[in-house]
C-alpha positions, 0 to 999 in steps of 0.5 A: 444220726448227727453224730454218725455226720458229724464224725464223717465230717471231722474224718474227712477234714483230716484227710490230706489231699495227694495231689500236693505230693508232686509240688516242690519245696521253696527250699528246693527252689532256692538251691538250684538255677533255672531255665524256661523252655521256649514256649515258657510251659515249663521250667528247668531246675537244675544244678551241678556239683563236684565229683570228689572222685572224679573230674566229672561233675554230678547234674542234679535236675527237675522239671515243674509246669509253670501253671500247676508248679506240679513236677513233670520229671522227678529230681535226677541225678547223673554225670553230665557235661551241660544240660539245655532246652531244644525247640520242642521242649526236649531237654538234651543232657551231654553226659560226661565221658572221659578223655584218654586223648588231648585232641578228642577234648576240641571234638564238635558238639554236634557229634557228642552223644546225647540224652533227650528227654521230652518233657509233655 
């Protein structure tokens, strides 16, 4: 019978909880800026690269809980202009588009189409 608990035991301290699967790197981190939402719940990381095959570039993000620092939106990647927070912790993403016209680039922003991913 001890030896029955005593194998249980050790089967089960080499057991790996699943829960850190969602937790990001500090490598991660390092990589990319960052931008509170308005009620500081969570945060935005994110960072833009050159598209060597285009004039748009290439938006890399994620979004973490500040308490837990578990992710809430898994690492994306899409062509974007610029990314930021609404009031209502909603990110809004203005994807990139090319212009075949010089006067279409002093266009408002208001009328851009956007993404909007709301983050709960």
């Amino acid at each position: 019978m001890k030896i029955f608990i005593s194998v249980i035991m050790m089967f089960l301290m080499g057991c790996k909880p699943s829960a850190t699967k969602g937790f990001v790197s500090d490598d991660m981190e390092n990589k990319y800026s960052r931008k509170l939402s308005p009620d500081h719940r969570f945060t935005l990381f994110y960072r833009f690269e050159d598209n060597p095959l285009d004039p748009g570039r290439w938006l890399s993000y994620y979004v973490t809980e500040n308490k837990t620092d578990i992710l809430k939106k898994e690492k994306t990647k899409i062509l974007a202009d610029s990314i930021y927070w609404r009031s209502d912790n909603v990110l809004v993403i203005i994807p990139y588009r090319k212009m075949i016209k010089a006067d279409m680039e002093v266009r408002e922003k208001d009328n851009d189409n956007q993404i909007l991913i709301p983050v709960k």
